[in-house]
N, C-alpha and C positions, 0 to 999 in steps of 0.2 A: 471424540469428535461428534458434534453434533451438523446433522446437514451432508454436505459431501458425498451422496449414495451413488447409484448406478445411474452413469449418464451423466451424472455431475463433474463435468471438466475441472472445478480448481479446487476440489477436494481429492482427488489422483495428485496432484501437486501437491498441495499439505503433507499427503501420506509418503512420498516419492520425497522428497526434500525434509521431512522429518528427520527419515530413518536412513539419511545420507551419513551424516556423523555418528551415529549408534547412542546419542544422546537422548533419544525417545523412544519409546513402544505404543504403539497404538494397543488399549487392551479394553475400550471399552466404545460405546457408540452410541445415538439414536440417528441413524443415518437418513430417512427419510416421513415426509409427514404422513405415507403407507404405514403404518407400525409394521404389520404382515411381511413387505417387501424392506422397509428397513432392516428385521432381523435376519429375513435372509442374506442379504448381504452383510450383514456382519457377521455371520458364519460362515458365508464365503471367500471372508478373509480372514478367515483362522481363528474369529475372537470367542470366546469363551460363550455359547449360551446365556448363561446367567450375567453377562453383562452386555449383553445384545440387547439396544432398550425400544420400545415403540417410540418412546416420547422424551424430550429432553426432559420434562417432570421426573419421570420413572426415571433416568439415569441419576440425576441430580438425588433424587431418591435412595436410589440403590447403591450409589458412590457412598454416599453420607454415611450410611449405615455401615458400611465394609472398615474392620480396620487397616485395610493395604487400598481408600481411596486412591483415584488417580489423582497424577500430580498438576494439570492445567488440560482446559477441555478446550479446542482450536472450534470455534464457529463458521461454518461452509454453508449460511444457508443465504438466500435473496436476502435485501439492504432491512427490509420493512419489519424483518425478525431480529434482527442485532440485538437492539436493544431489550426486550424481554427475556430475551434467554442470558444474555447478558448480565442485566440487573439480577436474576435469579441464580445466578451462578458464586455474583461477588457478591452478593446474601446467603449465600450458600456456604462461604470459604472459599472459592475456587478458583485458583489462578487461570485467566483469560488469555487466548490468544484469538484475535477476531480479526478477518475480511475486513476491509473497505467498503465502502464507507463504516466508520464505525456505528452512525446511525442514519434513518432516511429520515429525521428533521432534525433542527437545531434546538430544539428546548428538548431532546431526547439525549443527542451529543451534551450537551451541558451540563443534564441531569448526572446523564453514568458518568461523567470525567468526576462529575463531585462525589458521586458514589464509590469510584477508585480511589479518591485521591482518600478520602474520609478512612475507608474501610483500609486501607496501606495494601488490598490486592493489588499483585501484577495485572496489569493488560496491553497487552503486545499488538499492535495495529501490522499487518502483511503491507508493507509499502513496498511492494520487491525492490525496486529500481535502488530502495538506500540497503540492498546486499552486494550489491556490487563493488569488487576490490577497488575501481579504480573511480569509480566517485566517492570510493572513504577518501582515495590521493588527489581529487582535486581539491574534497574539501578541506584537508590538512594545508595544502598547500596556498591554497585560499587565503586562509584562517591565519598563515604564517607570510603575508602579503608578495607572496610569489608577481601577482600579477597588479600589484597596490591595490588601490581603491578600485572597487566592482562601480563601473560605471552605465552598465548593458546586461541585461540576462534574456536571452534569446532560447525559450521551451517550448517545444511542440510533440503529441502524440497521436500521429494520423492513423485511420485502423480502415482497411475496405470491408469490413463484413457484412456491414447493414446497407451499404450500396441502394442493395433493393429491399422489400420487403419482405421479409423473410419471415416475419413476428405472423403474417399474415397465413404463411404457409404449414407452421407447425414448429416454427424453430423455437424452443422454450426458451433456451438463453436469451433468445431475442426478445420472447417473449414479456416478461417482466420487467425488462430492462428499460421498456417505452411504456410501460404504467408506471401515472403515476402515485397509486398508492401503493407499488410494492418498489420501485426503486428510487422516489424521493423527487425534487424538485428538478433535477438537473440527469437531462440524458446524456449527450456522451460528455457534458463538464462533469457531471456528477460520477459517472462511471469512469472515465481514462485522466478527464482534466485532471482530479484531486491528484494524479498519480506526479503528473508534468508539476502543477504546482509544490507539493511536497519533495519532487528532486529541486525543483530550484532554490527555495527556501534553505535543506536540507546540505545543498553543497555550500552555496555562498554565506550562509546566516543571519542572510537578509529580513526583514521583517517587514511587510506586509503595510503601507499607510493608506494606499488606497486601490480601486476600482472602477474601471466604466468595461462595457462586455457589449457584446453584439452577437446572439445568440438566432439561429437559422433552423429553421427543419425542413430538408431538401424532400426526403421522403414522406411522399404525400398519406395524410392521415393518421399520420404520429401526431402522438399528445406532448412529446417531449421533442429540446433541441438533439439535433444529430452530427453540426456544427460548431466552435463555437473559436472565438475571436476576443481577449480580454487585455485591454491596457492593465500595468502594474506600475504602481509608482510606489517604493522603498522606501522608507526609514531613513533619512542620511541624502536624499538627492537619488538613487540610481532610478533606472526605467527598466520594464519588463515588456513584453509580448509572449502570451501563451496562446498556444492554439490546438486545441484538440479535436477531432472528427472521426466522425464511425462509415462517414461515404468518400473517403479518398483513396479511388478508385489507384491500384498500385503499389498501396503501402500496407503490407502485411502486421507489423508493429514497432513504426519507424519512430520510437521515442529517441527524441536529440537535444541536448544541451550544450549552447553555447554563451559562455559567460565570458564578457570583455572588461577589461578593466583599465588603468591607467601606463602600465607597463606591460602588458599582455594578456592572454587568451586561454581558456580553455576549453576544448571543443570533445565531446563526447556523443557517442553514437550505440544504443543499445545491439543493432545488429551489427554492432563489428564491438564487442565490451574491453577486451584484452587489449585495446589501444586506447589512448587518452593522448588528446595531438597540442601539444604547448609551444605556443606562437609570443617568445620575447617581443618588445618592440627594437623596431633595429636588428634581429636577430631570425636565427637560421628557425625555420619550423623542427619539431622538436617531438617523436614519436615514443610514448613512454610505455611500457611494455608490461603488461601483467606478468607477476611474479620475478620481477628484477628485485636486485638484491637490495637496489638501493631504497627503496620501498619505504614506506612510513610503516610503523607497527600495526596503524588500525589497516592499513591495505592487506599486511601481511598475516594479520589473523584472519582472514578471511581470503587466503590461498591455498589450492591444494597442490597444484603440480604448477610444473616449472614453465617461462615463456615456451609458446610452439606448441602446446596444451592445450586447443582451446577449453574453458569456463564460461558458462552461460545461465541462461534463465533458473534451471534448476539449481547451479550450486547459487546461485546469489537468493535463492529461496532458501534455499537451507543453512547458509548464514544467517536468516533473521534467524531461523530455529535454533542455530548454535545458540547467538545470542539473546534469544529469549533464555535459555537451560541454563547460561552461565550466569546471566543475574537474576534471577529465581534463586538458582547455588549459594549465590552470592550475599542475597536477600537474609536466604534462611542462615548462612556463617557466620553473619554480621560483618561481612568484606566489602572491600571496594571489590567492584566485577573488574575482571582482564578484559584486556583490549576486546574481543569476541561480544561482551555482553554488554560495551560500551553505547555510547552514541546509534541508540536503538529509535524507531517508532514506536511511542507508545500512544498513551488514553488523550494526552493534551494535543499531539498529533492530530489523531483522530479528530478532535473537536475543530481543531485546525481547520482539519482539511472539511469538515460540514460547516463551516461559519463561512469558508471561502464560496462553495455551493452557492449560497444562501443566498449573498452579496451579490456574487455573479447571476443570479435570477433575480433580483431585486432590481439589479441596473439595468435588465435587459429588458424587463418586463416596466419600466417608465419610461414617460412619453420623451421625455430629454435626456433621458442615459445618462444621472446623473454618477459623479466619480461616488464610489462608497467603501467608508472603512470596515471590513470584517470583527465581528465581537469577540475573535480572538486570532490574534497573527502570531 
């Protein structure tokens, strides 16, 4: 792991949902841009000395050299780092698994997608929301015209933390997140949007023709938005509304998807995951239950216990990890992967979801808000 040290909220996550399935070990680190206080903490959690590194340099160093290298280094650090450590990694040999965005600009996204693609390394993009059992079953059922033609797709991911100023008082997370030369063009599109965008995308397999956005920053003396408001218009005819915000005041992490179509609905709610609510037209409302039997496979490779269980944010992290491990496995067998290491977020993903950024700041920031296509949907 490179990044993710002490203090660092979603690198506990990484390491917590890694080592939920026993499909990874954490054995090696440069956890903080302290070298000092990085090794300490990677001897705080157990890791070997000698591979406790100052510097992602030294690690990428010290891996190289070792014949029992690790097998992929997960990146935990701000957006404005991805890409160097990144690029030195798949130059390196090393299979990736990288945070969101996968870069803070789009000729950097671009760059490493050709770098991945060229060099045939893995890289795993953390999109959480597409570990969840039961938007693998909308998207199945999607996909197998459950609800016909996607005629509406209704995503929103409202967050109250930044309400107030917080960047102002010492809050690092917050910190960074409203510059913009460490977290990239777009504040909370940049940080939550890309996440609404890529579930919506990701369940219905819609693609992306155009753009207009209306972009706000309610908290005074932010350089970046903290609101934001974006038309989607589809591939095929459908329409979109995304909405994301970091000041709505009440919403802890109310990501929601609802996608309508021509014969019915599907409506999903991250804080209630274990239900997925399917509205027939003509037809009774319809509550479908994680870990029912009846289940599509991709739902079911990615369940552990039975309805009345609940499953939430960490295990839907740690299905991406499963499925990063099984096609890596898979990579290296010369296999198709099992359902687990299927229909992943990877590098194209990534660029994805920084070409959408881009778009959404380009609209926002002209005088007519003109609609704009992304350089890659």
């Amino acid at each position: 792991m490179v990044g993710g040290g002490q203090g660092a909220y979603i690198g506990n996550i990484h390491r917590l949902a890694s080592r939920l399935d026993g499909q990874w070990q954490l054995v090696a680190g440069a956890f903080d841009v302290d070298p000092a206080r990085g090794r300490d903490f990677a001897i705080a959690q157990g890791l070997d000395p000698a591979r406790s590194y100052g510097t992602y340099q030294e690690l990428i160093a010290g891996e190289a050299a070792r014949e029992d290298p690790v097998d992929a280094v997960a990146i935990c650090t701000p957006n404005f780092t991805h890409y160097p450590i990144a690029k030195a990694l798949i130059e390196a040999g090393f299979e990736v698994i990288c945070e969101k965005p996968l870069t803070a600009t789009l000729a950097d996204a671009v760059a490493l997608e050709a770098l991945a693609r060229d060099s045939g390394r893995f890289v795993g993009v953390t999109y959480t929301y597409s570990g969840y059992p039961l938007v693998h079953e909308a998207r199945v059922r999607i996909a197998r015209g459950e609800i016909g033609d996607v005629r509406t797709v209704q995503v929103e991911y409202p967050l109250e933390w930044m309400s107030a100023p917080i960047e102002k008082a010492g809050n690092q997370q917050a910190a960074w997140r409203t510059d913009p030369l460490k977290n990239g063009r777009g504040g909370s599109i940049g940080d939550i949007g890309t996440h609404a965008y890529h579930l919506a995308g990701f369940v219905t397999g819609l693609k992306l023709e155009s753009l207009t956005a209306d972009l706000a920053t309610f908290v005074e003396g932010r350089a970046l938005d903290d609101n934001a408001h974006v038309l989607l218009r589809y591939q095929g005819g459908a329409r979109g509304l995304l909405w994301s915000s970091q000041v709505a005041i009440g919403n802890s992490n109310g990501v929601r998807l609802r996608v309508f179509g021509s014969k019915g609905s599907f409506q999903w709610y991250q804080e209630q995951p274990n239900e997925l609510i399917y509205t027939p037209l003509d037809g009774r409302v319809q509550v479908i239950k994680r870990g029912s039997a009846d289940l599509s496979e991709d739902a079911a490779a990615r369940t552990r216990t039975p309805p009345g269980h609940p499953e939430g944010y960490l295990e839907a992290f740690a299905n991406l990890y499963l499925g990063f491990a099984e096609a890596i496995r898979a990579r290296r067998e010369g296999r198709e992967p099992g359902p687990a290491g299927r229909n992943l977020p990877l590098a194209y993903d990534g660029l994805k979801g920084v070409a959408f950024v881009e778009a959404v700041v380009d609209s926002a920031e002209a005088e007519d808000q003109p609609w704009i296509t992304p350089v890659a949907v």
